[in-house]
N, CA, C and O of each residue as an XYZ file, in Angstrom:
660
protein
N       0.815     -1.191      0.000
C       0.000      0.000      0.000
C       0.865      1.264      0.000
O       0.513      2.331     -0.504
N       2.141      1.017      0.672
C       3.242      2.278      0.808
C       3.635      2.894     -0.557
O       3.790      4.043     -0.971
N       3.750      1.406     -1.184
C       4.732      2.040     -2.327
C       3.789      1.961     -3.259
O       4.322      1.935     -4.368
N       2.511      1.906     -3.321
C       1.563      2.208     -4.584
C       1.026      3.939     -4.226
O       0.503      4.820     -4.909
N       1.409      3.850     -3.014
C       1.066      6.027     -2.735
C       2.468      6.615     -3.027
O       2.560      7.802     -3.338
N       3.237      6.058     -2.964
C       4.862      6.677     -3.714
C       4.466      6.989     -5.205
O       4.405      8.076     -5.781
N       4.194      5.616     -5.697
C       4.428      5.545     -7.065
C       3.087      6.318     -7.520
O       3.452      6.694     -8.633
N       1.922      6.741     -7.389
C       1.102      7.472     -7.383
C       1.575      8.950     -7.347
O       1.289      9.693     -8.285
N       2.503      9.520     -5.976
C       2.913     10.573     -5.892
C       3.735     11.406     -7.178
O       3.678     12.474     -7.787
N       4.539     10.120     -7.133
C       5.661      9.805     -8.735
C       4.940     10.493     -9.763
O       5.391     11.519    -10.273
N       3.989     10.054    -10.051
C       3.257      9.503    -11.422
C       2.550     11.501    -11.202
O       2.540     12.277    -12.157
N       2.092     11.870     -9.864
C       1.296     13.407    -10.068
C       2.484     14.758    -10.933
O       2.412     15.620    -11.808
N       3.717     14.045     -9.753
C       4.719     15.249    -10.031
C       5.303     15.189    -11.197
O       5.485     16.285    -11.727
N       5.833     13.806    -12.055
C       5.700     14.414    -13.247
C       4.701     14.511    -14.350
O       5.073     14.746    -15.500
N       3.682     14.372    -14.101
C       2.895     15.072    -14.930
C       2.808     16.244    -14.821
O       2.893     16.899    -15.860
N       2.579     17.046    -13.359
C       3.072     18.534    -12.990
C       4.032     19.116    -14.029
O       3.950     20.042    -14.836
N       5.119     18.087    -13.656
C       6.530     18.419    -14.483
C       6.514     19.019    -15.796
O       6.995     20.079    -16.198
N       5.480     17.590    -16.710
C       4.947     17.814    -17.840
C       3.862     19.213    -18.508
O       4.020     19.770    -19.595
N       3.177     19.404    -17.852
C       2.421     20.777    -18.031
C       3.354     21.770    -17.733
O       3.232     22.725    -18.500
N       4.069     21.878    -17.068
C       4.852     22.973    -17.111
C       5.947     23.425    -18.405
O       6.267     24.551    -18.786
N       6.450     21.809    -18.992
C       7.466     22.137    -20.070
C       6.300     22.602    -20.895
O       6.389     23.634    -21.561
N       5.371     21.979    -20.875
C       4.121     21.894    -22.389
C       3.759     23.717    -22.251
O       3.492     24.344    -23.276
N       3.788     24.267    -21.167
C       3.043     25.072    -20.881
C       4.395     26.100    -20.729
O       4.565     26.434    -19.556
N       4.994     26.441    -21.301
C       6.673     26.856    -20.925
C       6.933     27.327    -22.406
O       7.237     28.472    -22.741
N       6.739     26.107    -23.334
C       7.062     26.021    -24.564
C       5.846     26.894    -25.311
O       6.110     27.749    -26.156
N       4.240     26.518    -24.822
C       3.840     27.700    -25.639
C       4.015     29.003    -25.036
O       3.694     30.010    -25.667
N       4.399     29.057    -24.105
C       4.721     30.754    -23.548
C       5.696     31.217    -24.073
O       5.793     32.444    -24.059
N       6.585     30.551    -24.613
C       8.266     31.365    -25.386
C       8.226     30.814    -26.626
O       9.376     30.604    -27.012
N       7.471     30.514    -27.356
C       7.446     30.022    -28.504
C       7.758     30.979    -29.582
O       8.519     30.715    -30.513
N       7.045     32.277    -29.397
C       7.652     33.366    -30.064
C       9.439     33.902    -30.021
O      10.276     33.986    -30.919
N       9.481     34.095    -29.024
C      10.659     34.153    -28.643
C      11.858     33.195    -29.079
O      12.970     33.572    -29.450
N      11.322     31.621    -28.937
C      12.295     31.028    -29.218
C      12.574     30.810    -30.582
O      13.713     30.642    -31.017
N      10.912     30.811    -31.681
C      11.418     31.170    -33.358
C      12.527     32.274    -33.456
O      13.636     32.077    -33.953
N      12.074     33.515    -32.895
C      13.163     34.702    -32.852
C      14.821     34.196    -32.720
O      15.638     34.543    -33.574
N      15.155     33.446    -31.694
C      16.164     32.958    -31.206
C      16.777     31.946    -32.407
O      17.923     32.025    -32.849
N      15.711     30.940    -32.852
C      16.251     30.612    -33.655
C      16.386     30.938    -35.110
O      16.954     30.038    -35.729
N      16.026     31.970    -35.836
C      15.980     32.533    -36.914
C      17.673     33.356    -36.418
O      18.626     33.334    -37.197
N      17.742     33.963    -35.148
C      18.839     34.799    -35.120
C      19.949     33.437    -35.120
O      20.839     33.936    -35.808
N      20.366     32.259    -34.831
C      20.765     31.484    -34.996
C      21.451     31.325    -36.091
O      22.655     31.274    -36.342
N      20.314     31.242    -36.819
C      20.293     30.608    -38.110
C      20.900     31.617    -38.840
O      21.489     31.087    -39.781
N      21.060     33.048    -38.853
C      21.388     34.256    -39.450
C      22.784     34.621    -38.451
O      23.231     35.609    -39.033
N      23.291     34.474    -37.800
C      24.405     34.400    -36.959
C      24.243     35.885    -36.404
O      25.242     36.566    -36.640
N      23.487     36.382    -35.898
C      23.434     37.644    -35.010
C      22.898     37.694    -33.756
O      22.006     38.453    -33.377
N      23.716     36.506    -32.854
C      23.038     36.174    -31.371
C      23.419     37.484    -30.792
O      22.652     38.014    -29.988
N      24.475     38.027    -31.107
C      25.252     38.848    -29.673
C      24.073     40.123    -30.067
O      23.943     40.822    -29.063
N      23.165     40.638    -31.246
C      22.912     41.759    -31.191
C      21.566     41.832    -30.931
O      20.835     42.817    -31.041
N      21.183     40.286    -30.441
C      19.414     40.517    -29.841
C      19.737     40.842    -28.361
O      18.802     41.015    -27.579
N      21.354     40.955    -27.838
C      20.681     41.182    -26.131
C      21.099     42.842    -26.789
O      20.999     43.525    -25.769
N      21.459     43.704    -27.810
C      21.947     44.998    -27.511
C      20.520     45.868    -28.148
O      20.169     47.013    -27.863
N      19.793     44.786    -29.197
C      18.171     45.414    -29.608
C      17.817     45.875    -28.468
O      17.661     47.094    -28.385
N      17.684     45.368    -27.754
C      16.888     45.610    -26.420
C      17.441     46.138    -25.434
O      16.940     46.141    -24.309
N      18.507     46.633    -25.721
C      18.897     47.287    -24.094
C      18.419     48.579    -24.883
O      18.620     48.676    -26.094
N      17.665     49.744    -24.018
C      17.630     51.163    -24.476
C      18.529     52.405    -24.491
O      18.479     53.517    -25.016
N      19.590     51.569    -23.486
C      20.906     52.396    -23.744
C      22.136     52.250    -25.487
O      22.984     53.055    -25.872
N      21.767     51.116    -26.026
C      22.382     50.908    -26.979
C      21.650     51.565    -28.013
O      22.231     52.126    -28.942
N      20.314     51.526    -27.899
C      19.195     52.015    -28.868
C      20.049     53.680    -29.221
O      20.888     53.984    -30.068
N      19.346     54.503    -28.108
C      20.076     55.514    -28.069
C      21.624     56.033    -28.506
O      22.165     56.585    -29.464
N      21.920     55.588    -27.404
C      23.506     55.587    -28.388
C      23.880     55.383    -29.472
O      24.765     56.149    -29.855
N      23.598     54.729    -30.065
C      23.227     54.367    -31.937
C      23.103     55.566    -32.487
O      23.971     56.158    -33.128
N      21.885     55.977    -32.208
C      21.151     57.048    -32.636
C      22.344     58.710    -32.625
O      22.710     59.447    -33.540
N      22.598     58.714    -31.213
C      23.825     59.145    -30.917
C      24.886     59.500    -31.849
O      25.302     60.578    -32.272
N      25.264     58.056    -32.083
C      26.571     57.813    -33.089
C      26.277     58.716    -34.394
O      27.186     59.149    -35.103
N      25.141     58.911    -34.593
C      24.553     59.007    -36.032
C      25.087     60.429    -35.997
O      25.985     60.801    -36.753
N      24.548     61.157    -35.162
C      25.116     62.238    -34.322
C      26.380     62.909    -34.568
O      26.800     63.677    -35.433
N      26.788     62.436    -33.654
C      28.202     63.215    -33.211
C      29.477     62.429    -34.202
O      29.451     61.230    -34.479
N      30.467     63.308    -34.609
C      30.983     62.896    -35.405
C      31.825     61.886    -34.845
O      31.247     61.535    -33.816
N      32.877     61.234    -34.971
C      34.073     60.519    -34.529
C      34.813     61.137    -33.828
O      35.150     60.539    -32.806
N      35.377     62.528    -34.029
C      36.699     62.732    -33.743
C      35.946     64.002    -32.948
O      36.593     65.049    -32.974
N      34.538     64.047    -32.177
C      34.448     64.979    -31.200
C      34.993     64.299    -30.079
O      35.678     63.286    -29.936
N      34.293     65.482    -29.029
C      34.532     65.179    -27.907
C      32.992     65.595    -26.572
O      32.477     66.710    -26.492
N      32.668     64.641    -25.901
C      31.063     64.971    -25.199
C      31.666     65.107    -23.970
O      32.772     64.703    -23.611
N      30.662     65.838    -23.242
C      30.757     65.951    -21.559
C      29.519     64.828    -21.125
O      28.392     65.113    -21.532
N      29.654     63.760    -20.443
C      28.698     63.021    -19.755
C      28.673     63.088    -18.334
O      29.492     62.643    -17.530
N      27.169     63.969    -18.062
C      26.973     64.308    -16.505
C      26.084     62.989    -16.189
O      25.166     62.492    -16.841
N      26.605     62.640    -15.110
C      26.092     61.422    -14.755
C      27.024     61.047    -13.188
O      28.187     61.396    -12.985
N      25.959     60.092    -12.012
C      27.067     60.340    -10.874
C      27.600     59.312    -11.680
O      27.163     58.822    -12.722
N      29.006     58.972    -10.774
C      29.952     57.871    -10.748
C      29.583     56.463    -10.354
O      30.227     55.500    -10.770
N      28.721     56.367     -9.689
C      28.238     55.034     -9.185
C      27.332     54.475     -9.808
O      27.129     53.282     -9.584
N      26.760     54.981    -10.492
C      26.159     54.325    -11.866
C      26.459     53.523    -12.692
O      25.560     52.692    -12.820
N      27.234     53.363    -13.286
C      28.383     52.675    -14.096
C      27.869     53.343    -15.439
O      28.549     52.898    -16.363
N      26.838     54.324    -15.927
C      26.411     54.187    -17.384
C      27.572     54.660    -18.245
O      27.737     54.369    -19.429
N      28.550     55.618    -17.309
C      29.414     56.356    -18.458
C      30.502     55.576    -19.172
O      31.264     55.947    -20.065
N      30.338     53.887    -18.291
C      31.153     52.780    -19.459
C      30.835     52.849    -19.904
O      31.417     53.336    -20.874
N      28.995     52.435    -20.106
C      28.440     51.711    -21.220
C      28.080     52.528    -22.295
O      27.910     52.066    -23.423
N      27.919     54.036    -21.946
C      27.912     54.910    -23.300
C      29.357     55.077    -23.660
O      29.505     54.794    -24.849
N      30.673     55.493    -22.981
C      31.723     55.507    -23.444
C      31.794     53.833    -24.344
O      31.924     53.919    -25.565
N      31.741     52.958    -23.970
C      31.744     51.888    -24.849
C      31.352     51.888    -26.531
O      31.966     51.604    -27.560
N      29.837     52.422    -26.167
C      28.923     52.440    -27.244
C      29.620     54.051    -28.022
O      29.574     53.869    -29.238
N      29.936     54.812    -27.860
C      30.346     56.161    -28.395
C      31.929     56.327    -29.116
O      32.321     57.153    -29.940
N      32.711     55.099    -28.395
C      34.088     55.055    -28.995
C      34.210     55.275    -30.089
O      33.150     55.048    -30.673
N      35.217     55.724    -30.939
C      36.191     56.623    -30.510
C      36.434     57.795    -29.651
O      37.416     58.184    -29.019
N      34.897     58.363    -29.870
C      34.978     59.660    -29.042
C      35.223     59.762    -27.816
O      35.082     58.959    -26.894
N      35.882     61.578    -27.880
C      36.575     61.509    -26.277
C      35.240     61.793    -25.769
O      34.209     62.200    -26.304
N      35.730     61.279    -23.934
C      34.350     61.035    -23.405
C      35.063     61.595    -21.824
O      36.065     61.112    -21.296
N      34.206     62.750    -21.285
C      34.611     63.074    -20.309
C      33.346     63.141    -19.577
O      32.266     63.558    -19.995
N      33.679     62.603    -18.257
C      32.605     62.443    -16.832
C      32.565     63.566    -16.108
O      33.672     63.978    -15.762
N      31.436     64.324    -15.697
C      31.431     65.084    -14.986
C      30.007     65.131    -13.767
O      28.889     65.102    -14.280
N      30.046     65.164    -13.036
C      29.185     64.868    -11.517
C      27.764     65.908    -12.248
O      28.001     66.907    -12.927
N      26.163     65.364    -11.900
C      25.132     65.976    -12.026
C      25.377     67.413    -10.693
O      24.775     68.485    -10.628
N      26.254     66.976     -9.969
C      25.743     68.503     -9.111
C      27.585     69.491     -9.322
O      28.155     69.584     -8.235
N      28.127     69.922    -10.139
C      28.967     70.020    -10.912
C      29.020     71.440    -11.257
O      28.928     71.732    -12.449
N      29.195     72.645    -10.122
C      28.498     74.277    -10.677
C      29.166     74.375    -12.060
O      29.815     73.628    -12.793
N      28.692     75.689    -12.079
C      28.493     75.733    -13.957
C      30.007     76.351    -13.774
O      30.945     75.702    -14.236
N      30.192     77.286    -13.272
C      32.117     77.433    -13.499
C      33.110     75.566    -14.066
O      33.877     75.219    -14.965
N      32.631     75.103    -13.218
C      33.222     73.739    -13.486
C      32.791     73.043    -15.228
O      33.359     72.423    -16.127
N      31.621     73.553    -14.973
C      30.951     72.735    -16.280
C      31.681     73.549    -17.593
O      32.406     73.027    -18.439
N      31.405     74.517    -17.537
C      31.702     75.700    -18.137
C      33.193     75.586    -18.761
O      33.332     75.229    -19.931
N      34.071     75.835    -18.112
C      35.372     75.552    -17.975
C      35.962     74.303    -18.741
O      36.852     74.326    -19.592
N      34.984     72.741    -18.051
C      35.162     71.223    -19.200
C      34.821     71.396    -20.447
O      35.528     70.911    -21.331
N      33.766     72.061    -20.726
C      33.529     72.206    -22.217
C      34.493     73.255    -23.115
O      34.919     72.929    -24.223
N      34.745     74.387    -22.574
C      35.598     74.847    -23.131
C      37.002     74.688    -23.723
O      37.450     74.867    -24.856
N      37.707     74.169    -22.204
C      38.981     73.559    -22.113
C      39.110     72.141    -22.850
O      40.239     71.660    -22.947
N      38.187     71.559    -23.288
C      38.001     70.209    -23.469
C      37.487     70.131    -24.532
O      37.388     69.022    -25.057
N      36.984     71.334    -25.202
C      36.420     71.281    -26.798
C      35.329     70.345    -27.238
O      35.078     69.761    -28.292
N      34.611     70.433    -25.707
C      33.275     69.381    -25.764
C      32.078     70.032    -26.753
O      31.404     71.001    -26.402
N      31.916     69.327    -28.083
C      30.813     69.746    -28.876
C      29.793     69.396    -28.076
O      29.206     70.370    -27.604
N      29.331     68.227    -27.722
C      28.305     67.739    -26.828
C      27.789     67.763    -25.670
O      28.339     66.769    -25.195
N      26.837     68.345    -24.484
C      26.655     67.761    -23.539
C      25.364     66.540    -22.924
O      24.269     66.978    -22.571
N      25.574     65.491    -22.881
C      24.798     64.393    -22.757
C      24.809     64.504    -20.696
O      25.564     64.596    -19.728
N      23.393     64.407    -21.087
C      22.752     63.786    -19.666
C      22.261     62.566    -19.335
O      21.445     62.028    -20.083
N      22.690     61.949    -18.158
C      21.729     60.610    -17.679
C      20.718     60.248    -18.095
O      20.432     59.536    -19.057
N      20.018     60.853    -17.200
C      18.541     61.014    -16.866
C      18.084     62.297    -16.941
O      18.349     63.281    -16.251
N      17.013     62.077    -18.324
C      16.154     63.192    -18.682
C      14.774     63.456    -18.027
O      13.978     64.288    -18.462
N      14.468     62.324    -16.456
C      13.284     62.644    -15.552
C      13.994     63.345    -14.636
O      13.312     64.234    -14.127
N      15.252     63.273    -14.182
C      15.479     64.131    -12.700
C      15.669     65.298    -13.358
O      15.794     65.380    -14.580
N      15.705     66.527    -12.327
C      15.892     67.950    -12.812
C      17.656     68.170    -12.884
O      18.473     67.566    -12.189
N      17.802     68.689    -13.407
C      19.320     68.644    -14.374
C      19.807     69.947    -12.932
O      19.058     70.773    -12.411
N      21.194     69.703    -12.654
C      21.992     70.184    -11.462
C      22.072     71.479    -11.897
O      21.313     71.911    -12.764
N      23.198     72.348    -11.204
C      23.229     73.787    -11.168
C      23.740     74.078    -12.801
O      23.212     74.818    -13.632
N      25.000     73.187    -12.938
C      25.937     73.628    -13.954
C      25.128     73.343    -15.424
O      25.079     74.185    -16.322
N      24.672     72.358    -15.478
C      23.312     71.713    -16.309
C      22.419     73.156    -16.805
O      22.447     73.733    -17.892
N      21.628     73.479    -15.553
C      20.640     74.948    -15.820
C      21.515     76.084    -16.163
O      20.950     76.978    -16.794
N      22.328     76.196    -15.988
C      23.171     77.295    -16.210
C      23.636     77.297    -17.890
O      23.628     78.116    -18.809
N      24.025     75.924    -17.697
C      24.517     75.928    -19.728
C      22.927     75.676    -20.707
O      22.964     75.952    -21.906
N      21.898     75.264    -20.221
C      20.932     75.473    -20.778
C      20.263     76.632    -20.643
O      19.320     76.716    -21.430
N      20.417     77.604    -19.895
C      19.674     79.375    -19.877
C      21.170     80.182    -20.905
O      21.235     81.345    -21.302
N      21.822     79.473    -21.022
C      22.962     79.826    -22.088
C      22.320     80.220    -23.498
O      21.250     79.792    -23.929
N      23.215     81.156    -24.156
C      22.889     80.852    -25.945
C      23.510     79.419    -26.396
O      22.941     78.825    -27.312
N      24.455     78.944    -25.895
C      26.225     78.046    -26.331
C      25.230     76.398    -26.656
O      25.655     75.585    -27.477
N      23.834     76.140    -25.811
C      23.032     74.660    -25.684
C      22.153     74.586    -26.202
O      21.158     75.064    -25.658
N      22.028     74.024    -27.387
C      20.842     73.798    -27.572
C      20.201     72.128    -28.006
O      20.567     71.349    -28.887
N      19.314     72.038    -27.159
C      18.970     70.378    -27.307
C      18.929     69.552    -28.153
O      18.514     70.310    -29.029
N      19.032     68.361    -28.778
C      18.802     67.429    -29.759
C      17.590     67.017    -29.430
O      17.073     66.888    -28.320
N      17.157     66.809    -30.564
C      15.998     65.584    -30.665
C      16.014     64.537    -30.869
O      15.573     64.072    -31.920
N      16.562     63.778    -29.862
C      16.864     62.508    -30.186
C      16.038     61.524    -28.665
O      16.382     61.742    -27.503
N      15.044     60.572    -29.022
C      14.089     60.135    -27.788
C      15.388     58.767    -27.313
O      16.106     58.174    -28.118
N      15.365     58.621    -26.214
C      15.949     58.091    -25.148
C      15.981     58.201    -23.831
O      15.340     59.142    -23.364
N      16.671     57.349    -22.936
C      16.613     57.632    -21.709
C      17.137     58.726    -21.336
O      16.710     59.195    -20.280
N      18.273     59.510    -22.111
C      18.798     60.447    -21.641
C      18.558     61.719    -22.264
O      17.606     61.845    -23.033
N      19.304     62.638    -22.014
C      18.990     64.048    -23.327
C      20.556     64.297    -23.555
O      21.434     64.209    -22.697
N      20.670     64.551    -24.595
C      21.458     65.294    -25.238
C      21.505     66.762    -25.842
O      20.486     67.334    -26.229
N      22.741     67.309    -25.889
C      23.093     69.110    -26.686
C      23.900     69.234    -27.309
O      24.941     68.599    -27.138
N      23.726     70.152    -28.333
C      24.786     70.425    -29.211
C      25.235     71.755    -27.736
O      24.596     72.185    -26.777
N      26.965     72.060    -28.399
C      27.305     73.235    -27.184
C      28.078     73.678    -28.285
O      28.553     72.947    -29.155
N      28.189     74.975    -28.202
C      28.862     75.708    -29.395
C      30.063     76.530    -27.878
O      30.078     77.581    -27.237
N      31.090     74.929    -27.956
C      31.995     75.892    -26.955
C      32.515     76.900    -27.134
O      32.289     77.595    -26.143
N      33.263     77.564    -28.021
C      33.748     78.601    -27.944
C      32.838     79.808    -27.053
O      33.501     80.708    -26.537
N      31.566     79.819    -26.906
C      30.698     81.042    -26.424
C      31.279     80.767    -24.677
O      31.098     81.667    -23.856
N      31.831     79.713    -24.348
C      32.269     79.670    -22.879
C      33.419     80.215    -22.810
O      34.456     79.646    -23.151
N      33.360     81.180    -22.436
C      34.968     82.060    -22.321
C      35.317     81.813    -20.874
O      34.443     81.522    -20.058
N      36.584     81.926    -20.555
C      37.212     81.361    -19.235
C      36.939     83.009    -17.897
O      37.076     84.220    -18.071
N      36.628     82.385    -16.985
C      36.020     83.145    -15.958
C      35.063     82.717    -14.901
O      34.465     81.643    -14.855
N      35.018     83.453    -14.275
C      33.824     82.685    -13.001
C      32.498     83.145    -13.348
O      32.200     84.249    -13.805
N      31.739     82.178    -13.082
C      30.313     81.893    -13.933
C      29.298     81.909    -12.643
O      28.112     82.204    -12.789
N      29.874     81.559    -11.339
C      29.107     81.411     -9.963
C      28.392     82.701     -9.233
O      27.803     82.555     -8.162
């Protein structure tokens, strides 16, 4: 009697087992044609970068800014994004500068640094001192480009060296 309620038990869980692959397989079925068409076409590595929205952007980016500029990326440090856009943006020079960063400072990187660009993080938080300061500027004016972040053209030369505070 013991081992006919074992083998009973046996017999529930994998069938459990079974509805789940059965039921697994039509849930990713789309997905997994996708997977295998990219297979079959040898472009595995660029279905995980379709989908990240930082690569999206940056793309877009690239289209952008020439090669041989140079961008200011305000963003904190503990983030890690300014690898993954410096990654995605290479060749270009790529300089980090802190969201709370007064505008003398900001001011000063773009100039000294011949930054055509200034790229932001995050286009939901409100942009730091040095940020508002180069945007109430003539020198910024925004791109249209949709992403997580925002981007500017900066016409450095209009930053002449001096205190801005």
């Amino acid at each position: 009697m013991l081992s006919n309620w074992k083998a009973h038990l046996t017999r529930i869980l994998l069938a459990l087992w079974g509805l789940q692959l059965i039921w697994l397989a039509w849930h990713f079925a789309p997905e997994a044609r996708d997977l295998a068409r990219r297979i079959g076409s040898g472009e595995v590595g660029a279905a995980v970068r379709q989908e990240d929205p930082w690569y999206l952007w940056s793309a877009s980016l690239s289209a952008v800014i020439p090669p041989d500029a140079a961008y200011v990326f305000v963003d904190n440090y503990e983030a890690g994004k300014d690898i993954k856009i410096g990654y995605y943006l290479a060749p270009r020079r790529h300089l980090l500068v802190s969201p709370q960063s007064p505008a003398a400072f900001l001011f000063h990187t773009l100039h000294e640094e011949q930054a055509a660009y200034l790229i932001v993080r995050d286009r939901a938080k409100p942009p730091g001192p040095g940020v508002q300061a180069a945007l109430r500027s003539q020198a910024v004016l925004p791109l249209k480009i949709p992403g997580p972040g925002q981007a500017y053209r900066v016409d450095y030369p209009l930053f002449h060296w001096g205190f801005y505070d």
